[in-house]
Residue, then its C-alpha position, 0 to 999 in steps of 0.5 A: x789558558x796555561x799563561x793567565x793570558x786574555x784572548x778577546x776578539x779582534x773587535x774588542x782588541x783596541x780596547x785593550x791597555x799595555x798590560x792586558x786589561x779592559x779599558x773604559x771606552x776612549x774619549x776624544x781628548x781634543x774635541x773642538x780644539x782641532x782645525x784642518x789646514x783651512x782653518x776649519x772645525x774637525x768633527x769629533x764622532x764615533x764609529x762604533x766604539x772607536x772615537x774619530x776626528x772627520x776632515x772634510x776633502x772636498x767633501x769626502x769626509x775622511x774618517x782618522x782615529x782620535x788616538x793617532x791625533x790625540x797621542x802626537x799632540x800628548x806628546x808634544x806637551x810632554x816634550x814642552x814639559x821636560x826638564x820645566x817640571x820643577x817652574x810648572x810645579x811651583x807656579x801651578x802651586x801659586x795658582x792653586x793657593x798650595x804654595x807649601x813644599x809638599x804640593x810642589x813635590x807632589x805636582x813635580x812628581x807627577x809632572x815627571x811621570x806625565x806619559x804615564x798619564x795618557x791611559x787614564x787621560x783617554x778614559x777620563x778624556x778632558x773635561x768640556x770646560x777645560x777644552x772650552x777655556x783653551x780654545x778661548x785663549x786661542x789654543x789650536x791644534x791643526x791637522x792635514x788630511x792624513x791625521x798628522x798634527x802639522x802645528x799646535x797653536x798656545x798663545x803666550x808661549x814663545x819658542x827661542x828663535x833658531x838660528 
């Protein structure tokens, strides 16, 4: 190719990032943490290589790409942490016993860049504890059939009322 361009198949196109290189395969980011509208457990499976999020319709199970869920559900985190990155970084600073200027900057920093961290997060996917420990503290995220995130439930968040 003149242009330095990659052609791939058409099966092996999804695997492919915003600047044209091969990926690690995708992982389910939210694996156990997603409910139906029923409060019921989304499955997480595979269909090929291609991670899916299954909701029961009444027995037809109906079969929605992680990426769709996981991607709106990133997003409204990201919406969450704008303009908070300078707090988010301190305390999560606190936490991890680095309260110097330096960790604070490093954190904020990344925190500032976050929606370019959703690449790598689906490569590397959320560790199983980290998604077991959310779900114990009662996060949630709820779907409709469609795949749509209708809510994201994060106990110890309150929201201003709109009035």
């Amino acid at each position: 190719m003149p242009d330095g361009s990659l052609i791939l198949p058409v099966w092996e196109q999804s695997s492919i990032s915003m600047n044209n290189s091969p990926t690690a395969p995708q992982k389910h980011l939210f694996a156990g943490l997603i409910f139906d509208e029923q409060d019921r457990p989304v499955e997480a499976v595979y269909v090929g290589n291609e991670p899916c999020y299954v909701v029961d319709d009444q027995g037809f199970r109906r079969h929605i790409p992680a990426l769709e869920i996981d991607r709106q559900v990133f997003e409204a985190i990201v919406k969450q942490i704008q303009g908070h990155e300078e707090i988010i970084s301190e305390q999560a600073a606190k936490m991890l016993g680095q309260d110097d200027p330096f960790s604070k900057a490093l954190i904020a920093n990344q925190l500032k860049n976050i929606s370019q961290q959703f690449p790598f997060l689906l490569a590397t996917g959320i560790p199983e504890e980290a998604r077991a420990y959310l779900g114990m503290t009662g996060f949630k995220i709820i779907i409709n059939l469609h795949g749509e995130v209708i809510d994201i439930i994060q106990p110890g968040i309150s929201y201003p009322s709109e009035e």
